[in-house]
Each structure stands twice: as structure tokens, then as C-alpha cells.
N, C-alpha and C positions, 0 to 999 in steps of 0.2 A: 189955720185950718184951710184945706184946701176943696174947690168944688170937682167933685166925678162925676161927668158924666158916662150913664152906662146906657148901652143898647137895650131896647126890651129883647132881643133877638141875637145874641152872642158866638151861638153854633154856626149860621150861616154867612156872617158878617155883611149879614145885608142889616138896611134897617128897615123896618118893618113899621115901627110907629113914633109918636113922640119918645125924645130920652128923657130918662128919667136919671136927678141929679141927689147924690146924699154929697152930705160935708164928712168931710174923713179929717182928721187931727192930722197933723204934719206926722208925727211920729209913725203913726196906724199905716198912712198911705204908701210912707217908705218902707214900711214892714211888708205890706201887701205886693209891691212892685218887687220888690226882692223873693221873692215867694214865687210870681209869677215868672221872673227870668229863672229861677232856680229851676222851674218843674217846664219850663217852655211853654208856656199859656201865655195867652194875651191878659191884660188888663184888668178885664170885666171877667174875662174866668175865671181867674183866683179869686179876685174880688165874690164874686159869686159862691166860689167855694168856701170859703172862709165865712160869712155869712150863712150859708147851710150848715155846717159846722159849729158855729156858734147857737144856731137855733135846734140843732140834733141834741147839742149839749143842755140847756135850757131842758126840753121835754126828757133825757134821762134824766136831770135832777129832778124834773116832777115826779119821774116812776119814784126813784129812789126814797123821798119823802115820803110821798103814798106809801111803801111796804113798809116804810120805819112805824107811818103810824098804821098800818094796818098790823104789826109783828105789836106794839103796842095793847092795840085792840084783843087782841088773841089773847094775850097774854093775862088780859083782867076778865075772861069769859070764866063764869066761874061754875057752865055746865057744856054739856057737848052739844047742846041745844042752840045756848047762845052762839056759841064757837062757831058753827054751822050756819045762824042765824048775818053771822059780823061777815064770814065768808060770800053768801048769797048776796049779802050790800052793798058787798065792795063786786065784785062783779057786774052787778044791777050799774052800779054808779061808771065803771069802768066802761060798760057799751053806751051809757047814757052819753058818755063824753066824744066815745068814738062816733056817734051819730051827729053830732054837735062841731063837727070837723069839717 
């Protein structure tokens, strides 16, 4: 494993405050390094990217679950009432979370 240090402040390549260090696996960091000379980024950008990327992916598998069981839900409504009712839920719930951000 090896230690990264990353800028808080990467676009200007100034630094701006303390860095901030994660441990990256041998294998991960030579993955990331090659990624960054591939696309011409420095270090902490891919780094960066990749990590956004990882956490973009994260929050579509939440959507994705939520409509399985929200398709789920629908599906055991067994009036147009309920239907409406599982719908208004998941909505209510949906901005509850986006407030909670």
C-alpha cells in the first residue's frame, strides 16, 4: 500500500491548506497513474475523478434499488388508491433525502 498525498486545491496547483493523505493498494495507484498520463492530468486529478466516479456509481445503485422496490410496491397495490398512496411515499421520501444532502 502506498501513501497519496492530495492537494485540497488541485485546479490551481497552489496549496491552499493542509493535504490530505488516503492509502491506495499498489495495484489501484498504478491503475490511477496510468489513467492520468493516458488523459493528461496530473495525479490528484484522476485521482479525483475516479473517486467521483466511484461515488456517482454508489448513488445510481441506490436510485436503481429504490425503483426495483418501488416497481415492487406497485405491483402489490391492490387498488388505484394504494397505487397513488406508495407513489406520494416514495416521492415524500425522495425530497426528504434530497433535503438531508
Amino acid at each position: 500500500m502506498t501513501g497519496l498525498p492530495l492537494r485540497s486545491d488541485n485546479q490551481s496547483g497552489r496549496h491552499l491548506g493542509p493535504q490530505n493523505q488516503i492509502i491506495l493498494d499498489d495495484d489501484v495507484l498504478e491503475a490511477v497513474k496510468q489513467r492520468a498520463e493516458a488523459e493528461g492530468k496530473t495525479l490528484d486529478q484522476a485521482t479525483n475523478d475516479v473517486v467521483r466516479l466511484g461515488l456517482s456509481e454508489a448513488r445510481w445503485q441506490g436510485v436503481v434499488k429504490r425503483g426495483r422496490d418501488y416497481g415492487r410496491e406497485m405491483m402489490g397495490a391492490v387498488s388505484d388508491e394504494e397505487a397513488v398512496q406508495i407513489a406520494v411515499d416514495a416521492v415524500r421520501e425522495s425530497r426528504a433525502e434530497q433535503r438531508g444532502r
